[in-house]
PyMOL Python script that loads the backbone (N, CA, C, O; Angstrom):
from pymol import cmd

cmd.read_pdbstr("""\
ATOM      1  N   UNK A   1       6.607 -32.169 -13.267  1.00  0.00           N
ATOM      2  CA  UNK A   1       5.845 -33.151 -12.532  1.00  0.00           C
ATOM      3  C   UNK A   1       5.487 -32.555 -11.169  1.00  0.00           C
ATOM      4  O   UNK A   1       6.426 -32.056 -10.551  1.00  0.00           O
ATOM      5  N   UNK A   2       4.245 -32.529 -10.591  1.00  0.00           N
ATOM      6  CA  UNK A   2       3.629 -32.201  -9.435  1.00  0.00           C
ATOM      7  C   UNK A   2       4.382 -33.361  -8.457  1.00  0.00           C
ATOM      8  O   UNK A   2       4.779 -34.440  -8.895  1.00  0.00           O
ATOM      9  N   UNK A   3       4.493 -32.954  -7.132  1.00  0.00           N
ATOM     10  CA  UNK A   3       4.676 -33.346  -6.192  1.00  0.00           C
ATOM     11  C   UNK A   3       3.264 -34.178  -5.650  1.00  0.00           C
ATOM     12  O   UNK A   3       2.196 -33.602  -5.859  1.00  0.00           O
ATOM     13  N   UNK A   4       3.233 -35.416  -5.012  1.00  0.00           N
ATOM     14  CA  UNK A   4       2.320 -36.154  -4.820  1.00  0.00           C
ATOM     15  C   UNK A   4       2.166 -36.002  -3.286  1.00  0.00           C
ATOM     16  O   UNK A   4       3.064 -35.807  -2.467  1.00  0.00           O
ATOM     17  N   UNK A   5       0.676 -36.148  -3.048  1.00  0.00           N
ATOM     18  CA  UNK A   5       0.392 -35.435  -1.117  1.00  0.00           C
ATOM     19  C   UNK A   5       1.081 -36.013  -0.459  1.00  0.00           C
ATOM     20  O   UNK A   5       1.345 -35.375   0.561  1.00  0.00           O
ATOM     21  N   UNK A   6       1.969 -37.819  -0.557  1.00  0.00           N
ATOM     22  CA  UNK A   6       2.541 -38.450  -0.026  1.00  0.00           C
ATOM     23  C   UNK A   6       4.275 -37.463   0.481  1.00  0.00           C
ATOM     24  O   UNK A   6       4.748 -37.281   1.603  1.00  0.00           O
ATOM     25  N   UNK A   7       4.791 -37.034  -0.878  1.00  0.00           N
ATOM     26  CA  UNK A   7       5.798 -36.693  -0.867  1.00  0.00           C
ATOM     27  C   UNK A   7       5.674 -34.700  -0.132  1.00  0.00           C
ATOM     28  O   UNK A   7       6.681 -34.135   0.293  1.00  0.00           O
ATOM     29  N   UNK A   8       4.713 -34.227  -0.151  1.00  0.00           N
ATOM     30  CA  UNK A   8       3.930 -33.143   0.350  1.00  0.00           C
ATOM     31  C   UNK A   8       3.705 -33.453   1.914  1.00  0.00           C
ATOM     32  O   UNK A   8       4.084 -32.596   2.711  1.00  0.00           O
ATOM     33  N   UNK A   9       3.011 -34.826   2.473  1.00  0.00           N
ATOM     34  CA  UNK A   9       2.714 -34.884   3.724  1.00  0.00           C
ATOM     35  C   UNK A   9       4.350 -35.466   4.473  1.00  0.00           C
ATOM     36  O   UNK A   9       4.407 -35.688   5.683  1.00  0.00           O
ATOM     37  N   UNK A  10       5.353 -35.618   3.730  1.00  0.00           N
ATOM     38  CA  UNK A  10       7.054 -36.511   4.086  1.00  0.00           C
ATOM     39  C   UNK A  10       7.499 -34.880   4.587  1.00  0.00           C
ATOM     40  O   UNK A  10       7.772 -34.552   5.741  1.00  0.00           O
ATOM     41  N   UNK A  11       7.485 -34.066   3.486  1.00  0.00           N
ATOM     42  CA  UNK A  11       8.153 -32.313   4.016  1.00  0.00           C
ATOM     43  C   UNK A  11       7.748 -32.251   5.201  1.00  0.00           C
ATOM     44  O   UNK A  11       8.497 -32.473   6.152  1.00  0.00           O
ATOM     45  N   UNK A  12       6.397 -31.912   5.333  1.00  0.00           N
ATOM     46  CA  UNK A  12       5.656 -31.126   6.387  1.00  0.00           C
ATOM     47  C   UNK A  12       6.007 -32.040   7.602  1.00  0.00           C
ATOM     48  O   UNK A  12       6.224 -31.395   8.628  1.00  0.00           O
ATOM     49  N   UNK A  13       6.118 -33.471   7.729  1.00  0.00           N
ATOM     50  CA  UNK A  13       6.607 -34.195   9.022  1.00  0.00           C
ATOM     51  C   UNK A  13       8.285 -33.800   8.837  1.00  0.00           C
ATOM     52  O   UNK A  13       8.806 -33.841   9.952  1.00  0.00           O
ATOM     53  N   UNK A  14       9.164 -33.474   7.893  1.00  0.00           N
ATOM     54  CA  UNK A  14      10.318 -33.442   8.440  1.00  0.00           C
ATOM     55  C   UNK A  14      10.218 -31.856   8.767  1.00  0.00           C
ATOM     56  O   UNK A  14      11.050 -31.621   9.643  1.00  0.00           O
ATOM     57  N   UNK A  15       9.677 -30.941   8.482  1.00  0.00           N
ATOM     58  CA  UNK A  15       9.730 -29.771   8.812  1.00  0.00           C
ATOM     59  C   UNK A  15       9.599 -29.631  10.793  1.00  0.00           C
ATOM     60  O   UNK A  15      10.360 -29.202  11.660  1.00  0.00           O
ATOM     61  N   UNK A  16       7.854 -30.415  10.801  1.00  0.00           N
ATOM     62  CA  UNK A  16       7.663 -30.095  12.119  1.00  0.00           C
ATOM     63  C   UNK A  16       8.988 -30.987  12.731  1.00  0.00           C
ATOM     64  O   UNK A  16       9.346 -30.380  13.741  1.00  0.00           O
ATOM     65  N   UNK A  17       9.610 -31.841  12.586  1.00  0.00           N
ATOM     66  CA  UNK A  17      10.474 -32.604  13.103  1.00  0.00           C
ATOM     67  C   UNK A  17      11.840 -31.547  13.257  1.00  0.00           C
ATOM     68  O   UNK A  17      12.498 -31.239  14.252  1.00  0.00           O
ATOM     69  N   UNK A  18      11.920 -31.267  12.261  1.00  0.00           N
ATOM     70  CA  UNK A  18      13.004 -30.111  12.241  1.00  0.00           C
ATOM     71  C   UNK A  18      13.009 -28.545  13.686  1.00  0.00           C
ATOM     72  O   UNK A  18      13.703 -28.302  14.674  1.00  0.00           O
ATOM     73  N   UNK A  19      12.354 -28.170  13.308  1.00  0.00           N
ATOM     74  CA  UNK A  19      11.695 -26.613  13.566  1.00  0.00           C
ATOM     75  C   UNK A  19      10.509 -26.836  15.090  1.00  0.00           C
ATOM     76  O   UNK A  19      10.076 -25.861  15.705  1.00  0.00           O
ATOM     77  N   UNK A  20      10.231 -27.999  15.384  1.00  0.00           N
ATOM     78  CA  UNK A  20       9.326 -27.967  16.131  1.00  0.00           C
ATOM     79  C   UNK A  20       7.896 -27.165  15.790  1.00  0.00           C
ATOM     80  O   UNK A  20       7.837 -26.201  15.026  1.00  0.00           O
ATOM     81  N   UNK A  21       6.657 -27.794  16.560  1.00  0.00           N
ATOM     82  CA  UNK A  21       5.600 -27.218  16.348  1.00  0.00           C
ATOM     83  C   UNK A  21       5.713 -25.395  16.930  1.00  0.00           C
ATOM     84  O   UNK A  21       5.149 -24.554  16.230  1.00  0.00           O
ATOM     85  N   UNK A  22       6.212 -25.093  17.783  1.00  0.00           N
ATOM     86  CA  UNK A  22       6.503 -23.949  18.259  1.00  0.00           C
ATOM     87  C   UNK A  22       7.264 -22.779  17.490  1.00  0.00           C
ATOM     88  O   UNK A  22       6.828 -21.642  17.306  1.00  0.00           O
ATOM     89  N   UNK A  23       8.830 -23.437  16.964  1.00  0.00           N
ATOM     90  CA  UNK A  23       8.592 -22.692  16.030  1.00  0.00           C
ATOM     91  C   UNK A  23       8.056 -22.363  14.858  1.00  0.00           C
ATOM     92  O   UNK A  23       8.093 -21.302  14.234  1.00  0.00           O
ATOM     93  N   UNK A  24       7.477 -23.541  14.590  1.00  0.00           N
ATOM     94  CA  UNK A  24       6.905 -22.999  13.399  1.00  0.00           C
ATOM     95  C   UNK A  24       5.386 -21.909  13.365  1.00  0.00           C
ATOM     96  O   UNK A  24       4.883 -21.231  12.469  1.00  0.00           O
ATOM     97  N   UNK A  25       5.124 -22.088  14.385  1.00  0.00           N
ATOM     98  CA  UNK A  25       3.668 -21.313  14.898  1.00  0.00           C
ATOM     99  C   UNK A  25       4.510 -20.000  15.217  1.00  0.00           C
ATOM    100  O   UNK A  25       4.040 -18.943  14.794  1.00  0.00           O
ATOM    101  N   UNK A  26       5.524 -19.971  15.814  1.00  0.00           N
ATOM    102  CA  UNK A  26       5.831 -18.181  16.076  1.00  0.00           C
ATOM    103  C   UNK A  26       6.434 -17.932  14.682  1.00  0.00           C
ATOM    104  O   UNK A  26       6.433 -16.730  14.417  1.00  0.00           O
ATOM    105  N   UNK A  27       7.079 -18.908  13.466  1.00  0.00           N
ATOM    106  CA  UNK A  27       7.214 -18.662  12.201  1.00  0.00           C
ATOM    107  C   UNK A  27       5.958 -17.500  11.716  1.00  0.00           C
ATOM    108  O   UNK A  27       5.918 -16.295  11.466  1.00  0.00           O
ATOM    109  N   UNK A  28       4.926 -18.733  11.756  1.00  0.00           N
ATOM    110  CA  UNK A  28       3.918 -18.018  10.887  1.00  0.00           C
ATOM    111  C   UNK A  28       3.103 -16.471  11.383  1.00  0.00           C
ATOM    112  O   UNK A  28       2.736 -15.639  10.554  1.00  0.00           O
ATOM    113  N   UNK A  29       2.968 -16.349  12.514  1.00  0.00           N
ATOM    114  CA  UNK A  29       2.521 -15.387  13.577  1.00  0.00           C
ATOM    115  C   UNK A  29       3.415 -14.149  13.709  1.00  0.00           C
ATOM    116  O   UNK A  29       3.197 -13.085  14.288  1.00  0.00           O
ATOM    117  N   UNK A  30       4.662 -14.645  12.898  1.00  0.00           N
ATOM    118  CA  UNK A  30       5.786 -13.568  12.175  1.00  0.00           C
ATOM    119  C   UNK A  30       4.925 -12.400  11.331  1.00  0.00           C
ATOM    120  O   UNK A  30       4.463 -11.259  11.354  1.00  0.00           O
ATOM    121  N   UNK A  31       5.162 -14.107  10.283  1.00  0.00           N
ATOM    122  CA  UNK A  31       4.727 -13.582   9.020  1.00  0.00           C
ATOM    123  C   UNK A  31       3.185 -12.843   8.738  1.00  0.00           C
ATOM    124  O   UNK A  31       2.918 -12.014   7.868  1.00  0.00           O
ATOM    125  N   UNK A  32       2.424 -13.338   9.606  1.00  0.00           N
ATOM    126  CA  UNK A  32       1.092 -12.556   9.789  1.00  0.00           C
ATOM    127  C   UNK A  32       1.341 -10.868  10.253  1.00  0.00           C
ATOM    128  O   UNK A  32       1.102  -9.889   9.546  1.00  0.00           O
ATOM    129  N   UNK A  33       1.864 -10.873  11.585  1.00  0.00           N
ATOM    130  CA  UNK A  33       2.126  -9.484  11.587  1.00  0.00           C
ATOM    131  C   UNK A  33       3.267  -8.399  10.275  1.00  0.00           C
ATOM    132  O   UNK A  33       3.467  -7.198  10.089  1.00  0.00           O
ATOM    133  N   UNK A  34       3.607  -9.329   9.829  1.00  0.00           N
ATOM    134  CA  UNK A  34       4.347  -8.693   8.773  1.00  0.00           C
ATOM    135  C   UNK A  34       3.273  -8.152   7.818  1.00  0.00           C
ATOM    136  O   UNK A  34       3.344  -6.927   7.716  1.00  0.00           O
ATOM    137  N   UNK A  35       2.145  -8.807   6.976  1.00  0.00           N
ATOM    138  CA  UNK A  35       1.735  -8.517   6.536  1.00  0.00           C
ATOM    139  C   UNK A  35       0.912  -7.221   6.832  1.00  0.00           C
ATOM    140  O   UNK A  35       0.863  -6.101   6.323  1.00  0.00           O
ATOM    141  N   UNK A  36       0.192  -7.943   8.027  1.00  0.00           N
ATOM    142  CA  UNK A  36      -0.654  -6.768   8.338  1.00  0.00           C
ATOM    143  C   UNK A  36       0.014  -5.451   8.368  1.00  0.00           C
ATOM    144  O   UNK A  36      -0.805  -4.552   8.179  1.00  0.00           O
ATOM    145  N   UNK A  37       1.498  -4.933   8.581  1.00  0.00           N
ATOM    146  CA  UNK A  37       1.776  -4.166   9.097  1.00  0.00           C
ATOM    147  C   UNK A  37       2.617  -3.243   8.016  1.00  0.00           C
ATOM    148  O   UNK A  37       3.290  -2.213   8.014  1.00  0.00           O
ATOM    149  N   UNK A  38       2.098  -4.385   6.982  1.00  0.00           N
ATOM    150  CA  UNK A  38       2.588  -3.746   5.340  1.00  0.00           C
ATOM    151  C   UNK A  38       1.073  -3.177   4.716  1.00  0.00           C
ATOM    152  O   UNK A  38       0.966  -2.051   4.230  1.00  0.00           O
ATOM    153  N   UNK A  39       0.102  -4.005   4.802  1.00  0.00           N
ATOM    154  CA  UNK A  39      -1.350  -3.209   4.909  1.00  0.00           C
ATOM    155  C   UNK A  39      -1.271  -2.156   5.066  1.00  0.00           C
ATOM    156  O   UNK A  39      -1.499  -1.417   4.108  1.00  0.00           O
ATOM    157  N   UNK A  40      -0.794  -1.419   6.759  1.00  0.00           N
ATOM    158  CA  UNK A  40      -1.549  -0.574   7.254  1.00  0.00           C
ATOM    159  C   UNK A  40      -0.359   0.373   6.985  1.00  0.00           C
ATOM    160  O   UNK A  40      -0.536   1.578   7.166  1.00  0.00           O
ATOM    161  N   UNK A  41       0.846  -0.086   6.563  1.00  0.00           N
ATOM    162  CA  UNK A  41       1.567   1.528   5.948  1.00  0.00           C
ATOM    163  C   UNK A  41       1.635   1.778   4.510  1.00  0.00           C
ATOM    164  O   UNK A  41       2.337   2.639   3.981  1.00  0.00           O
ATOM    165  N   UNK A  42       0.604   0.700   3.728  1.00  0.00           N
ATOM    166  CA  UNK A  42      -0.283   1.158   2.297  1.00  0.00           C
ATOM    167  C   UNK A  42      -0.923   1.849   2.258  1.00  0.00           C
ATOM    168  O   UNK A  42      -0.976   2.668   1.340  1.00  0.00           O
ATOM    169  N   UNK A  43      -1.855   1.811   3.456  1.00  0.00           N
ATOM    170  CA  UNK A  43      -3.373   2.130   3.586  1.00  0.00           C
ATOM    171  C   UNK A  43      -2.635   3.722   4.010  1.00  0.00           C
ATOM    172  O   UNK A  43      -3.064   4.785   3.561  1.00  0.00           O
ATOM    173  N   UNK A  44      -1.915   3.649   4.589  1.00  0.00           N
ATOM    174  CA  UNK A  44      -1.528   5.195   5.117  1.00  0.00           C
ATOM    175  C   UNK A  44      -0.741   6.171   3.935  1.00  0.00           C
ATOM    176  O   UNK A  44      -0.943   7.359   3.682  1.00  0.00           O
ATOM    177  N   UNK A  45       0.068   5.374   3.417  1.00  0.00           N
ATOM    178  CA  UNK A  45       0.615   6.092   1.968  1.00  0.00           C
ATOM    179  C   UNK A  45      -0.406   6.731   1.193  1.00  0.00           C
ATOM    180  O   UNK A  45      -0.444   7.922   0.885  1.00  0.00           O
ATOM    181  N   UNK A  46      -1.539   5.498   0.798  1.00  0.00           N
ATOM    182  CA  UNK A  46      -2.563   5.948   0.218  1.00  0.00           C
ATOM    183  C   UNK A  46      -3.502   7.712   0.121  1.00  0.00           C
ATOM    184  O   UNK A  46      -3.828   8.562  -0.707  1.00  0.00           O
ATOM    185  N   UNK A  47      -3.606   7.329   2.040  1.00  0.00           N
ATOM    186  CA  UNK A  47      -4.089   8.294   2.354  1.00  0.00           C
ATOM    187  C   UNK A  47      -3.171   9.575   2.233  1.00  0.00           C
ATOM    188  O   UNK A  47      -3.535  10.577   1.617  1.00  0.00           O
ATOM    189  N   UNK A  48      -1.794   9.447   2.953  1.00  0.00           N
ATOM    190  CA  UNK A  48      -0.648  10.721   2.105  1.00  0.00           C
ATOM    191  C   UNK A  48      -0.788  11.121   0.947  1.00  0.00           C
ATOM    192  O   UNK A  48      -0.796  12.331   0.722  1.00  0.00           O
ATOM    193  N   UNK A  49      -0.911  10.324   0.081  1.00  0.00           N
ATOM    194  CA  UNK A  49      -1.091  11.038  -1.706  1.00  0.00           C
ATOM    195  C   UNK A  49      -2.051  11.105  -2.289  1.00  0.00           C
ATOM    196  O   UNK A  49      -2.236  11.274  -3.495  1.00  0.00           O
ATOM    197  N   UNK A  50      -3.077  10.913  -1.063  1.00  0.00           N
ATOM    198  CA  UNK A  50      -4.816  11.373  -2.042  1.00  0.00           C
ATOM    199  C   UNK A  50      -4.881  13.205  -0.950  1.00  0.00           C
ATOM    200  O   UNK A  50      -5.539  14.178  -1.321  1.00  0.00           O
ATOM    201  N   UNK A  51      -4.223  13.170   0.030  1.00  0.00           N
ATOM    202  CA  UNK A  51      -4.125  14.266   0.810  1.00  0.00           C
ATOM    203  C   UNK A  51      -3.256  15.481   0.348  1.00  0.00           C
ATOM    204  O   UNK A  51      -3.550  16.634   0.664  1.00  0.00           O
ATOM    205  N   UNK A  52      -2.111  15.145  -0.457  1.00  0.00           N
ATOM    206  CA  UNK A  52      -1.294  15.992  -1.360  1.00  0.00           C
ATOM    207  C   UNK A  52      -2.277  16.084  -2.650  1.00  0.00           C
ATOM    208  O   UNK A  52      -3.049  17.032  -2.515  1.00  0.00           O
ATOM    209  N   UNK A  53      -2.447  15.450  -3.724  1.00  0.00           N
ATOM    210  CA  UNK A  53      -3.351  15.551  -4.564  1.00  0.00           C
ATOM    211  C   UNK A  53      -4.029  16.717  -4.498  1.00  0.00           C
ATOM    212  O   UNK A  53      -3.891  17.704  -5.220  1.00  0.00           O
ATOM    213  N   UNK A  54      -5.419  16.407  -2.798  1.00  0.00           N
ATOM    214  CA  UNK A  54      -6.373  17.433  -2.813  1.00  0.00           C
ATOM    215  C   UNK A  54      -5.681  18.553  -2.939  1.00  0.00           C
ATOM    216  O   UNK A  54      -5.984  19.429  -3.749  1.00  0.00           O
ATOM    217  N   UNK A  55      -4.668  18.617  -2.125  1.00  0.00           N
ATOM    218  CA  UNK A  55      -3.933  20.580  -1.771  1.00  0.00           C
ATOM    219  C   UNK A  55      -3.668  21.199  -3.229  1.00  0.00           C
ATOM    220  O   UNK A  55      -3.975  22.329  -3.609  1.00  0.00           O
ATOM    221  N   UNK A  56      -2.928  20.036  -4.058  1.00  0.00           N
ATOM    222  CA  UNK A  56      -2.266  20.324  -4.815  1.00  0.00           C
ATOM    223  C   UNK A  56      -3.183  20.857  -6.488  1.00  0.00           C
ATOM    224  O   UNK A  56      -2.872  21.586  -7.430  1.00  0.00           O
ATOM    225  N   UNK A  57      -4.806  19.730  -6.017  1.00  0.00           N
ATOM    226  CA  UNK A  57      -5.471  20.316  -7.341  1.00  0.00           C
ATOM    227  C   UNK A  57      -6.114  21.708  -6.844  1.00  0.00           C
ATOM    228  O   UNK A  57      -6.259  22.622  -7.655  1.00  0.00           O
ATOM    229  N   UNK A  58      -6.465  21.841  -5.606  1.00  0.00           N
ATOM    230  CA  UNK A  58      -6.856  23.225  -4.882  1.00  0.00           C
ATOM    231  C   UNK A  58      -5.651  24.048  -5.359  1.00  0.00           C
ATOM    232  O   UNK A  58      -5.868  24.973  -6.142  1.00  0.00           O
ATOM    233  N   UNK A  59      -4.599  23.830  -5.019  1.00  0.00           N
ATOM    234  CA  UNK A  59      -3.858  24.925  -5.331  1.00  0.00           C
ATOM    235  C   UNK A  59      -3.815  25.966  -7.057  1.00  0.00           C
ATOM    236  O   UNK A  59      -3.814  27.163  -7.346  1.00  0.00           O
ATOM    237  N   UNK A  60      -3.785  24.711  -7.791  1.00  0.00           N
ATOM    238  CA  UNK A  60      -3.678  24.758  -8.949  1.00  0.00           C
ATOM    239  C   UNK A  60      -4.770  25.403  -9.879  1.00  0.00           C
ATOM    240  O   UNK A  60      -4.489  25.932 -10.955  1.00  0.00           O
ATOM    241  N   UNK A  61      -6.105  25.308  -9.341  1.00  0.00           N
ATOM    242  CA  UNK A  61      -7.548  26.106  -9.690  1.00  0.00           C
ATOM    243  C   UNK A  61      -7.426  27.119  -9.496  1.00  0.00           C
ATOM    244  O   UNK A  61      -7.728  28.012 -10.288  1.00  0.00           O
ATOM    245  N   UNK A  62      -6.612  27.386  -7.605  1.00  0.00           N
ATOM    246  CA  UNK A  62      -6.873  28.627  -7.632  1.00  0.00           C
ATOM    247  C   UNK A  62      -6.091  29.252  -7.940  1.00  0.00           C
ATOM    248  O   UNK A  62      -6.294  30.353  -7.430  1.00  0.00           O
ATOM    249  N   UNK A  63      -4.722  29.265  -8.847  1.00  0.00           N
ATOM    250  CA  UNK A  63      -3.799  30.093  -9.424  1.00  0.00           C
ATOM    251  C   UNK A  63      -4.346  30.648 -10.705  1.00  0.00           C
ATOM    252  O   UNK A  63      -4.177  31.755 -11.217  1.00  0.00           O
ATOM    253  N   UNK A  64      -5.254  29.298 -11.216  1.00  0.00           N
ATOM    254  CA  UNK A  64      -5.733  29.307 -12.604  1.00  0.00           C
ATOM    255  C   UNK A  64      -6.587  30.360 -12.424  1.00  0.00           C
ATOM    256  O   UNK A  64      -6.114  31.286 -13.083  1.00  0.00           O
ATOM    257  N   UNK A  65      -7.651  30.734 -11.852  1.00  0.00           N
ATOM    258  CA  UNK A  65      -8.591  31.171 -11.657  1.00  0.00           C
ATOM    259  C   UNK A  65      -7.894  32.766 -11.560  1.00  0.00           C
ATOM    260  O   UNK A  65      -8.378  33.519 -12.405  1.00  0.00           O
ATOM    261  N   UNK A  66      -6.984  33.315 -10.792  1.00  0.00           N
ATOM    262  CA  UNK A  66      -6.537  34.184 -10.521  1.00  0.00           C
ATOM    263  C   UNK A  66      -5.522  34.771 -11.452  1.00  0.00           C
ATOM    264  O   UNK A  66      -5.174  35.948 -11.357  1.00  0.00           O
ATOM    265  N   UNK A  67      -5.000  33.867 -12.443  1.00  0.00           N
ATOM    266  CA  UNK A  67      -4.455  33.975 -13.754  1.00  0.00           C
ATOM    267  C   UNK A  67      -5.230  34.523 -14.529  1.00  0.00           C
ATOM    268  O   UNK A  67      -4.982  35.479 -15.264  1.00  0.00           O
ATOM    269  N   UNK A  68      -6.666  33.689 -14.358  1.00  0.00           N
ATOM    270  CA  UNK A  68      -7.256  34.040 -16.028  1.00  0.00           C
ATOM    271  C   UNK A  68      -8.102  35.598 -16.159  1.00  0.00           C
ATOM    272  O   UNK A  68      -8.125  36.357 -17.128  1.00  0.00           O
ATOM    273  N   UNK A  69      -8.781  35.753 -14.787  1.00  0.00           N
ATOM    274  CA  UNK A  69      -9.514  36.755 -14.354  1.00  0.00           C
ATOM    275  C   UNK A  69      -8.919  38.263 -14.684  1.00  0.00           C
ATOM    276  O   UNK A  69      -9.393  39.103 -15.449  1.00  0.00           O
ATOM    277  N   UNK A  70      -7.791  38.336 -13.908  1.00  0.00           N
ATOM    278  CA  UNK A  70      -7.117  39.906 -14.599  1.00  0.00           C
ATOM    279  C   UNK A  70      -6.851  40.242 -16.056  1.00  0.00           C
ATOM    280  O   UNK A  70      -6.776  41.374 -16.534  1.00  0.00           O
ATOM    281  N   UNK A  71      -6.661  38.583 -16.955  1.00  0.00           N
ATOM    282  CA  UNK A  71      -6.555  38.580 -18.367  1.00  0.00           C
ATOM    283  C   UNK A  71      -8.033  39.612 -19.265  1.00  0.00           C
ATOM    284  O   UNK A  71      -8.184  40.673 -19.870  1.00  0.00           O
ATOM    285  N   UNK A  72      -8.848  38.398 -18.801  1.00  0.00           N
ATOM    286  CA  UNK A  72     -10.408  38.887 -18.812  1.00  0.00           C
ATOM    287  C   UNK A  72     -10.572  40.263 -18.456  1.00  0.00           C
ATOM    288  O   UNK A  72     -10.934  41.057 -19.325  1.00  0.00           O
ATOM    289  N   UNK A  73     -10.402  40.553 -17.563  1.00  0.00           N
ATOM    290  CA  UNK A  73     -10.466  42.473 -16.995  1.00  0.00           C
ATOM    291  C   UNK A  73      -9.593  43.216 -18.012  1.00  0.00           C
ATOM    292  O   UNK A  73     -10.038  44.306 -18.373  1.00  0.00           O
ATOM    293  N   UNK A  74      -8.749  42.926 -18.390  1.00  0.00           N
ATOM    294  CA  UNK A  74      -7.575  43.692 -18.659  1.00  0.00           C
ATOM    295  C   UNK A  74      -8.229  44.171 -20.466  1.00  0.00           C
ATOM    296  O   UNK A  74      -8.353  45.239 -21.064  1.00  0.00           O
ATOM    297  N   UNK A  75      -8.443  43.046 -20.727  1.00  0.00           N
ATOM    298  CA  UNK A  75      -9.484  42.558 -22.268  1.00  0.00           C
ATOM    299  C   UNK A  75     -11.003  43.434 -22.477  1.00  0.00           C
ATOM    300  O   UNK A  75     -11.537  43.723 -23.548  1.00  0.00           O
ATOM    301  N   UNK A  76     -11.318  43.635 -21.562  1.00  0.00           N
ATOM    302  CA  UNK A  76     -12.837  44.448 -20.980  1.00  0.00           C
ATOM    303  C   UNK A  76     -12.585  45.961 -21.292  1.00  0.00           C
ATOM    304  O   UNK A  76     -13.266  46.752 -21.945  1.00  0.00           O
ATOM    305  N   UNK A  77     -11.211  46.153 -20.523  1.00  0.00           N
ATOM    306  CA  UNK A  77     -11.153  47.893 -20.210  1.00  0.00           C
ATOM    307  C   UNK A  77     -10.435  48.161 -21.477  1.00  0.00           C
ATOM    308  O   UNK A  77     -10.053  49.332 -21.497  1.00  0.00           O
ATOM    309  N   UNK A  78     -10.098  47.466 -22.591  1.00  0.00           N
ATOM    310  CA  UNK A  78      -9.582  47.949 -23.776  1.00  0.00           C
ATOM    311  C   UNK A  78     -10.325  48.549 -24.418  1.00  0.00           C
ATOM    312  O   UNK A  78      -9.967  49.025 -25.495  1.00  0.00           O
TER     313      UNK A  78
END
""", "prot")
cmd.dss("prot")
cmd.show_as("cartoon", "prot")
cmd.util.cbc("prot")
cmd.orient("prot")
């Protein structure tokens, strides 16, 4: 059974009654910077492992590349 706005608008007056309007505004102004501040060390992870990635598929071409080439030569001068 859903909760009815009556029994919804009874919380929210015992809350502010509880907690005051104050805290509950530095409550939420918490929780805002929390978020944001989980954002912006996503957004930065992100950028860490698309930055390893690049090195790492660079690296990996150019081993390949330097692998396969002396094979090729080596195959030529036979």
């Amino acid at each position: 059974m859903a909760p009815s706005w009556f029994q919804i608008l009874i919380v929210v007056v015992l809350l502010v009654l509880l907690f005051g309007r104050g805290k509950i505004s530095e409550l939420m102004g918490d929780v805002a910077k929390g978020i944001k501040s989980f954002k912006k060390g996503m957004a930065e992870d992100e950028d860490t492992a698309k930055a390893e990635a690049d090195e790492t598929s660079k690296t990996i071409e150019h081993q390949a590349a330097e692998t396969v080439e002396p094979a090729t030569k080596a195959k030529k001068a036979s």
